[in-house]
DSSP file (Angstrom, degrees, kcal/mol; ACC not computed):
  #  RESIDUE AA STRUCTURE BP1 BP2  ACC     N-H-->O    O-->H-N    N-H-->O    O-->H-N    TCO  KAPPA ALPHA  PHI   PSI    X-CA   Y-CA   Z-CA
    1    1 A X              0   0    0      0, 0.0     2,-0.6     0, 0.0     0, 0.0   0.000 360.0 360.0 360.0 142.2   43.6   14.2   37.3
    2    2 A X        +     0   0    0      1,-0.1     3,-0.0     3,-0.0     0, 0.0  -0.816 360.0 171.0-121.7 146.9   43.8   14.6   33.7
    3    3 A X        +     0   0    0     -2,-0.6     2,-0.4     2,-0.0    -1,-0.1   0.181  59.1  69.6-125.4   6.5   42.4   12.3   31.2
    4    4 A X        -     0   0    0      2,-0.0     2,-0.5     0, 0.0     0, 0.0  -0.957  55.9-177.6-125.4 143.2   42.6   13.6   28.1
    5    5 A X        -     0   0    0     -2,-0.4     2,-1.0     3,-0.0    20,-0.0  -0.977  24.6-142.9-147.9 137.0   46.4   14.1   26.1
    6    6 A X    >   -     0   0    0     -2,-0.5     3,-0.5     1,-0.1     4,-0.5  -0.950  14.6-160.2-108.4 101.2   46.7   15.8   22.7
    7    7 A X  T 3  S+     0   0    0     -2,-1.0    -1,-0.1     1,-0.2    -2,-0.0   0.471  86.3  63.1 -59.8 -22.0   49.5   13.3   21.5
    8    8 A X  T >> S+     0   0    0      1,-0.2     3,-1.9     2,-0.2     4,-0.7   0.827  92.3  57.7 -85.2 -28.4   50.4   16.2   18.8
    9    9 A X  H <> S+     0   0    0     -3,-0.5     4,-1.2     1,-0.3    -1,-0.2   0.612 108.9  53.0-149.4 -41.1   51.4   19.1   21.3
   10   10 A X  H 3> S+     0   0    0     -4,-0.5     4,-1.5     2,-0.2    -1,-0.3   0.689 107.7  45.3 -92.7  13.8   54.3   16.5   22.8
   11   11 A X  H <> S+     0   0    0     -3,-1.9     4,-0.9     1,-0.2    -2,-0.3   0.733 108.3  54.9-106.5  -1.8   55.6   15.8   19.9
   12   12 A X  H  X S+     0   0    0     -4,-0.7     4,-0.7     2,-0.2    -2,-0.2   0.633 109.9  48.8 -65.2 -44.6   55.5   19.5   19.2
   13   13 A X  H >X S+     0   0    0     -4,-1.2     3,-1.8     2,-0.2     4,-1.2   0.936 112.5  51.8 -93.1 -73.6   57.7   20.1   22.8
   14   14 A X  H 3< S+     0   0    0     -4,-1.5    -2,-0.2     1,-0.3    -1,-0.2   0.697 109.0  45.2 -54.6 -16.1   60.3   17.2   21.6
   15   15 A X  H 3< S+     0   0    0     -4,-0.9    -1,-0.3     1,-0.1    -2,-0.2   0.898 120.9  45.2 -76.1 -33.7   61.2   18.7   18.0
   16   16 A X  H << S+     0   0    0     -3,-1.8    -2,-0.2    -4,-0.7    -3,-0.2   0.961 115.3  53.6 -66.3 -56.6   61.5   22.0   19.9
   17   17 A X  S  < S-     0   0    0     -4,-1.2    -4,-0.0     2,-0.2    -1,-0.0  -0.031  87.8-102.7-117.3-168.3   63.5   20.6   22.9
   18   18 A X  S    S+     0   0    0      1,-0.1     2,-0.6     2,-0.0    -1,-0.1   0.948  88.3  80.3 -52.4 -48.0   66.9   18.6   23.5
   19   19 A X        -     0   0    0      1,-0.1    -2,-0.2     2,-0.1    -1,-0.1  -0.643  65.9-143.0-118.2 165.6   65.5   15.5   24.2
   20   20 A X  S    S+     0   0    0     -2,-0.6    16,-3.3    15,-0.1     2,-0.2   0.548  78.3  29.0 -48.8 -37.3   64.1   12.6   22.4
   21   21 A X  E     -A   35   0A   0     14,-0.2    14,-0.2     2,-0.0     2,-0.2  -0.681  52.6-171.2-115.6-176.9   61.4   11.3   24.3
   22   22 A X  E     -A   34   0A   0     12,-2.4    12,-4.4    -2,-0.2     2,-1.0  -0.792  10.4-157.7-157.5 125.2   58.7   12.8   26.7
   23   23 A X        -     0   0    0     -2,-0.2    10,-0.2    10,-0.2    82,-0.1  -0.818  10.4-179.5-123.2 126.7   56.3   10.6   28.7
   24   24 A X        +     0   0    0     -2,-1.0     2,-0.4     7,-0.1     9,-0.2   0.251  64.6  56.2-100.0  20.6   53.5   12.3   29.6
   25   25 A X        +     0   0    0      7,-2.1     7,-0.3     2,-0.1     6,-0.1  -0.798  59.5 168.6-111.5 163.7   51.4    9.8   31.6
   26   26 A X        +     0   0    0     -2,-0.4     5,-0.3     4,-0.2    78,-0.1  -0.089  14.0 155.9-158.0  85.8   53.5    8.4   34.6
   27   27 A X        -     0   0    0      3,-1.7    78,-0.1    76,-0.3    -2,-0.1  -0.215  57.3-111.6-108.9 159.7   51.3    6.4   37.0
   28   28 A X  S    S+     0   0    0      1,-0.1    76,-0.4    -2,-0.1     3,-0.1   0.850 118.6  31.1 -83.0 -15.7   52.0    3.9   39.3
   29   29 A X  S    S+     0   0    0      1,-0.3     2,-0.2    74,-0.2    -1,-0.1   0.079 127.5  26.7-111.0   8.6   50.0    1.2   37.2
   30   30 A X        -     0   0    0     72,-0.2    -3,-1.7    73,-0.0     2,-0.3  -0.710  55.6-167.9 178.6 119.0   50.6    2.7   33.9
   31   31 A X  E     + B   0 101A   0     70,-2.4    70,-2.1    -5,-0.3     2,-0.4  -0.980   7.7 172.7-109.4 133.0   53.0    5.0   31.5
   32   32 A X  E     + B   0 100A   0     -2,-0.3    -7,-2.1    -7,-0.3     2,-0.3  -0.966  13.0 136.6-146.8 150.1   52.8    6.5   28.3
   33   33 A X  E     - B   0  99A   0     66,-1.8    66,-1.9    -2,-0.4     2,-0.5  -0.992  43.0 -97.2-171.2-178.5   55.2    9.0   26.2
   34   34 A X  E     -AB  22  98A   0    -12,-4.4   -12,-2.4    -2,-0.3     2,-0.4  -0.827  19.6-167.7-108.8 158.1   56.7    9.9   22.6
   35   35 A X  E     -AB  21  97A   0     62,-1.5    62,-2.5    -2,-0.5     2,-0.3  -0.959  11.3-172.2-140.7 142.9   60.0    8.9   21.6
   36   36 A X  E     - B   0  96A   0    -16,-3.3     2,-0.3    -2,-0.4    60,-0.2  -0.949   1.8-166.6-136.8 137.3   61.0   10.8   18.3
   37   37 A X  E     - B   0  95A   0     58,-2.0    58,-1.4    -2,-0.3     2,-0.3  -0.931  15.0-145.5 -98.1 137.6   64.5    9.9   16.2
   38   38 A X    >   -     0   0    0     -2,-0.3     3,-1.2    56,-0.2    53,-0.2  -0.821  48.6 -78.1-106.5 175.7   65.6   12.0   13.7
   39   39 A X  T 3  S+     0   0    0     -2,-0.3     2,-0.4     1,-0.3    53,-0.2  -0.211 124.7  17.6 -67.7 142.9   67.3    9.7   10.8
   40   40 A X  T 3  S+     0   0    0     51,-1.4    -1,-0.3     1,-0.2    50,-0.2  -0.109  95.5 137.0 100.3 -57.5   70.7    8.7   12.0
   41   41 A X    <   -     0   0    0     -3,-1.2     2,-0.5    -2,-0.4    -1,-0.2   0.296  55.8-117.5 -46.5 125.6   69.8    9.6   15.7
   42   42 A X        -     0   0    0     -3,-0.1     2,-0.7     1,-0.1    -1,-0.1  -0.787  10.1-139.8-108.3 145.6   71.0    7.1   18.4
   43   43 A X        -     0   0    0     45,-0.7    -1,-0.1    -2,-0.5    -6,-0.0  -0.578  26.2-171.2 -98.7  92.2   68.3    5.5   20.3
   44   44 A X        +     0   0    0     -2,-0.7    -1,-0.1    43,-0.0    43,-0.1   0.285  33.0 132.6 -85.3  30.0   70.1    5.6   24.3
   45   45 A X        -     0   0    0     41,-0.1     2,-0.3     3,-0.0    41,-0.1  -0.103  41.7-153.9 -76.7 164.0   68.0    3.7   26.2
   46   46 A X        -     0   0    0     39,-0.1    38,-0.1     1,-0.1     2,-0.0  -0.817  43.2 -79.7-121.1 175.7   68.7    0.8   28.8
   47   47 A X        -     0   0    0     -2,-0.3     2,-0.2    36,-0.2    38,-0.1  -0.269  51.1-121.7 -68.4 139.7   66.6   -1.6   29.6
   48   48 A X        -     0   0    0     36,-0.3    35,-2.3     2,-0.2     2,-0.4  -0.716  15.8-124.2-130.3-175.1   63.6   -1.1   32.0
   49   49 A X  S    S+     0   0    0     -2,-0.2     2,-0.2    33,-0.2    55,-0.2  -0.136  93.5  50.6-106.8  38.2   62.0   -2.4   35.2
   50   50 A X  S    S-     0   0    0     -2,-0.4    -2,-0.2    53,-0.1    53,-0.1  -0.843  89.6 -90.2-158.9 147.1   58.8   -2.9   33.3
   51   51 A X        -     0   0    0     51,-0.2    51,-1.3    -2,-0.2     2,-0.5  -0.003  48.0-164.8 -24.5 135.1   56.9   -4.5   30.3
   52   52 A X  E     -DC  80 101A   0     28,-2.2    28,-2.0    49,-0.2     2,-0.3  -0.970  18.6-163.7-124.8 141.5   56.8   -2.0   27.5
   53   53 A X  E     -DC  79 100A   0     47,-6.8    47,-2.1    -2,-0.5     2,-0.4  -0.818  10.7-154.3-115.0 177.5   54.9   -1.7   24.4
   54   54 A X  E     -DC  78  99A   0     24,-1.1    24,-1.9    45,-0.3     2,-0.5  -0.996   4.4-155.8-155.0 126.5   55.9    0.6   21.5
   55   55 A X  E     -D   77   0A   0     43,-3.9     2,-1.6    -2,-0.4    43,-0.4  -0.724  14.2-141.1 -89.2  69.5   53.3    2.2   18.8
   56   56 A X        +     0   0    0     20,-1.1    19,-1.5    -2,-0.5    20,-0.2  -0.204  29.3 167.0-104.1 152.5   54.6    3.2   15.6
   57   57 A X        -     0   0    0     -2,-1.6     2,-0.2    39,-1.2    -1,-0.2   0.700  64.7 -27.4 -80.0 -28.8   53.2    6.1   14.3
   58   58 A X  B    S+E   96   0A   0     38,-0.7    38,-3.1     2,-0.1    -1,-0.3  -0.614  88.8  81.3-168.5 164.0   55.7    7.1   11.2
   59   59 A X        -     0   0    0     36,-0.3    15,-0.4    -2,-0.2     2,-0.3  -0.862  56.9-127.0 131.7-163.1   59.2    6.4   10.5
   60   60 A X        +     0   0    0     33,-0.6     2,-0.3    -2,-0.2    13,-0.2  -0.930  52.0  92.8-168.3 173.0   60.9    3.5    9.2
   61   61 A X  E     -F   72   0B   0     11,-0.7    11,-0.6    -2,-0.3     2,-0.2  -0.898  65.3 -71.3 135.0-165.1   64.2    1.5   10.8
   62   62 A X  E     -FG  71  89B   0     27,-2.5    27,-1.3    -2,-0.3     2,-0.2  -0.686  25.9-151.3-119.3 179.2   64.8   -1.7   13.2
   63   63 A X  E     -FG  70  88B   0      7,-0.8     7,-0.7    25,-0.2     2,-0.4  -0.770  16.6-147.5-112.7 127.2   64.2   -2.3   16.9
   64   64 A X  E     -FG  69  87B   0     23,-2.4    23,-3.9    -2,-0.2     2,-0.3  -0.830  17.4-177.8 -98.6 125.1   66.4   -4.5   18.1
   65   65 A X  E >  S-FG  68  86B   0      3,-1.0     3,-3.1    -2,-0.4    21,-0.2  -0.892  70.6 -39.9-141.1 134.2   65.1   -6.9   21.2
   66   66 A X  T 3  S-     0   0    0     19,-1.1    -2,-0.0    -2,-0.3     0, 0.0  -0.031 127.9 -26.1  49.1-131.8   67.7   -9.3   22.6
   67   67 A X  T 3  S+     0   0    0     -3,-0.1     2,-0.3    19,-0.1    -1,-0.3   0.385 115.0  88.9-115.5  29.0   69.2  -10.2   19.6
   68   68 A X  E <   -F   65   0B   0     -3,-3.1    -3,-1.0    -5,-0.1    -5,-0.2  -0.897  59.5-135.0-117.7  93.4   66.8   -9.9   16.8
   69   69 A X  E     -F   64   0B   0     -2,-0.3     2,-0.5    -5,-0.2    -5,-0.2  -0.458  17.1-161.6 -81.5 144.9   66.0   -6.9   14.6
   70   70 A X  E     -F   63   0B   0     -7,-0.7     2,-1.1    -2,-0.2    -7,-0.8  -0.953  18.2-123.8-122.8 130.6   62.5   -6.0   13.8
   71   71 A X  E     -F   62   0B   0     -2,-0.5    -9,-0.2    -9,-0.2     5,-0.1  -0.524  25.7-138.9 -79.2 109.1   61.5   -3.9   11.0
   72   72 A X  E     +F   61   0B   0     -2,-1.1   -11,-0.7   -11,-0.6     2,-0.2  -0.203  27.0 160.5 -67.4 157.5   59.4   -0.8   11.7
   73   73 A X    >   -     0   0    0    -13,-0.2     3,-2.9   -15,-0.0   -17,-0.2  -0.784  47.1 -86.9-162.3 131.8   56.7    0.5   10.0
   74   74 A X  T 3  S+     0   0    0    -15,-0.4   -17,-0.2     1,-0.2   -18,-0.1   0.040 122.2  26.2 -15.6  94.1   53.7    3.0   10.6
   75   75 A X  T 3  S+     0   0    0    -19,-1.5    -1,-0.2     1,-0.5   -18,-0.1   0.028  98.1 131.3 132.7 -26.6   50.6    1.0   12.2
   76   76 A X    <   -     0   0    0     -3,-2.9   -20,-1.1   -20,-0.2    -1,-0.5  -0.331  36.8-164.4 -62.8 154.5   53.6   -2.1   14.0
   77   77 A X  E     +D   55   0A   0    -22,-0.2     2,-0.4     2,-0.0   -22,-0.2  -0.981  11.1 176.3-119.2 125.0   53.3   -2.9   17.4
   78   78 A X  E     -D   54   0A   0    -24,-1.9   -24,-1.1    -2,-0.3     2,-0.5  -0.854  18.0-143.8-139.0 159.6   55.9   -4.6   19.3
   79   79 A X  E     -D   53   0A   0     -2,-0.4     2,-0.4   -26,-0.2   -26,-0.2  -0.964  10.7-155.5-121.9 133.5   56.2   -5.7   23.4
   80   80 A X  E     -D   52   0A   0    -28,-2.0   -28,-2.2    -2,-0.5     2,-0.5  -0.910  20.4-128.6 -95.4 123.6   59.6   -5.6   25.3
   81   81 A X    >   -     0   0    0     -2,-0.4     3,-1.7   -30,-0.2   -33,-0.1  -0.839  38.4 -93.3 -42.6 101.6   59.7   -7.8   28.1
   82   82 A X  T 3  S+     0   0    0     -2,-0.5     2,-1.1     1,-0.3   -33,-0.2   0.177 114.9  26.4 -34.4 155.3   61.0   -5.7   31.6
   83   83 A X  T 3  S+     0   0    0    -35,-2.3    -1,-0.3     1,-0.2   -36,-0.2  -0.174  91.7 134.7  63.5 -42.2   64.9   -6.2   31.7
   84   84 A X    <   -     0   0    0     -3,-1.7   -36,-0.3    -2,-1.1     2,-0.3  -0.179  57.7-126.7 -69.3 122.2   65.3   -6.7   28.2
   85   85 A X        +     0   0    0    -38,-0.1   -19,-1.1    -3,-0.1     2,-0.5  -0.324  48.5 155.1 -66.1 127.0   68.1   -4.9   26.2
   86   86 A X  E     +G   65   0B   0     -2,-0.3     2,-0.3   -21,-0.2   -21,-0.3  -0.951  17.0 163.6-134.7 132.7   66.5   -3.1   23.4
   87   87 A X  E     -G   64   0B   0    -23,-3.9   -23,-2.4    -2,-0.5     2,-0.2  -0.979  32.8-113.6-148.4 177.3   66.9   -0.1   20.9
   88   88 A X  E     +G   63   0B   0     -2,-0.3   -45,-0.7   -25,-0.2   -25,-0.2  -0.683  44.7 153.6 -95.7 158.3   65.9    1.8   17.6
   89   89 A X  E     +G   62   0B   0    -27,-1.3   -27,-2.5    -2,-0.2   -48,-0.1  -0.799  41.7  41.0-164.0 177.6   68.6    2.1   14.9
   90   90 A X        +     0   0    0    -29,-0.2     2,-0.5    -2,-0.2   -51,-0.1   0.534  66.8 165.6  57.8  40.5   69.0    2.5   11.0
   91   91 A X        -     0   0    0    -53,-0.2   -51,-1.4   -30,-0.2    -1,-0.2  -0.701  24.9-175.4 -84.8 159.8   66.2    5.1   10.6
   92   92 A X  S    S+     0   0    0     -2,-0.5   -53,-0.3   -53,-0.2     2,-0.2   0.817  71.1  22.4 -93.1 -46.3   66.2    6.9    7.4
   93   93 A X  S    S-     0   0    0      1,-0.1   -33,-0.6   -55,-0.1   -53,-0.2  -0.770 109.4 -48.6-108.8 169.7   63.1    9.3    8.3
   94   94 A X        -     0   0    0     -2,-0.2     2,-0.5   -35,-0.1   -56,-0.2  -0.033  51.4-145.2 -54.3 147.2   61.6   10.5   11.2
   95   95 A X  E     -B   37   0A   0    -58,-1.4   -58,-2.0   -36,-0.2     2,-0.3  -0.946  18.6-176.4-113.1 108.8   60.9    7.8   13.8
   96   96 A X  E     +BE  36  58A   0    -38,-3.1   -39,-1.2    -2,-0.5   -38,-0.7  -0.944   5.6 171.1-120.9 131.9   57.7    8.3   15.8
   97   97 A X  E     -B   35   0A   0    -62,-2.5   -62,-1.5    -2,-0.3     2,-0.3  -0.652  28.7-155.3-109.0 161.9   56.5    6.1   18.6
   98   98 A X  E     -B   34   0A   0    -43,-0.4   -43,-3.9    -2,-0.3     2,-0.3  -0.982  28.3-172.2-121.7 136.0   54.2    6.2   20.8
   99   99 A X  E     -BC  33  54A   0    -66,-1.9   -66,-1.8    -2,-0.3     2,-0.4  -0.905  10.0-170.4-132.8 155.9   55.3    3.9   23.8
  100  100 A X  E     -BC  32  53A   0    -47,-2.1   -47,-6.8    -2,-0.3     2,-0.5  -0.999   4.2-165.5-140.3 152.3   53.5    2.4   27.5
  101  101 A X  E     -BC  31  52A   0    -70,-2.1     2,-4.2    -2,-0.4   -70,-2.4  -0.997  32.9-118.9-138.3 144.4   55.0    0.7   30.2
  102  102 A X  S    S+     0   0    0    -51,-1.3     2,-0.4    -2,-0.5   -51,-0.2  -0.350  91.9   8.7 -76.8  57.7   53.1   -1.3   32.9
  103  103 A X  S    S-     0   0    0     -2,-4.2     2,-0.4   -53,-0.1    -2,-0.3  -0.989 106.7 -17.6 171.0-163.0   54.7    1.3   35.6
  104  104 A X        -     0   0    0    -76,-0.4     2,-1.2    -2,-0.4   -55,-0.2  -0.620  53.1-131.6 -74.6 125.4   56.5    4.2   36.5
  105  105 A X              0   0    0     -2,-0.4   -82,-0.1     1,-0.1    -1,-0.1  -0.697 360.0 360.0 -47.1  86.7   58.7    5.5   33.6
  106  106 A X              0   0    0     -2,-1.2    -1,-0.1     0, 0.0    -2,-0.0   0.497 360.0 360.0 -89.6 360.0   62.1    5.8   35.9
């Protein structure tokens, strides 16, 4: 089992590869990954069948829960509710998050 994750090395794989995020924990009790935007970039997620939190790490932009925009910034933390429509939008720089969900990422 591995217990240590060098956070830099996936975000290293997602500029490299096609897609946007990568989550590299996936447990049954626990998930964690990166989600990267580049400005402009649309955020294609659906809603999921667990709580989520979202880290960010740099970038700028909204995320929009329900029907409410929040402004990111380097250092925010914000919680999604499971089911709940949500996305990133309007960044101007790169957008990195760090994200966990109380489950399996499916």
């Amino acid at each position: 089992m591995k217990f240590e994750y060098d956070t830099l090395d996936y975000i290293r794989k997602i500029n490299k590869g096609t897609s946007y995020f990568d989550t590299f924990l996936n447990k049954n009790s626990l998930s964690a990954g990166i989600l990267i935007l580049k400005p402009d970039e649309e955020d294609t997620q659906l809603p999921h069948d667990s709580d989520e939190m979202y880290y960010v790490l740099e970038g700028d932009g909204f995320l929009k829960i329900k029907n409410k925009k929040y402004k990111l910034k380097k250092g925010k933390a914000f919680f999604v509710p499971k089911n709940t429509e949500h996305y990133f939008f309007g960044n101007k720089k790169k957008l990195s998050v760090l994200y966990f969900f109380g489950g399996i990422d499916n």
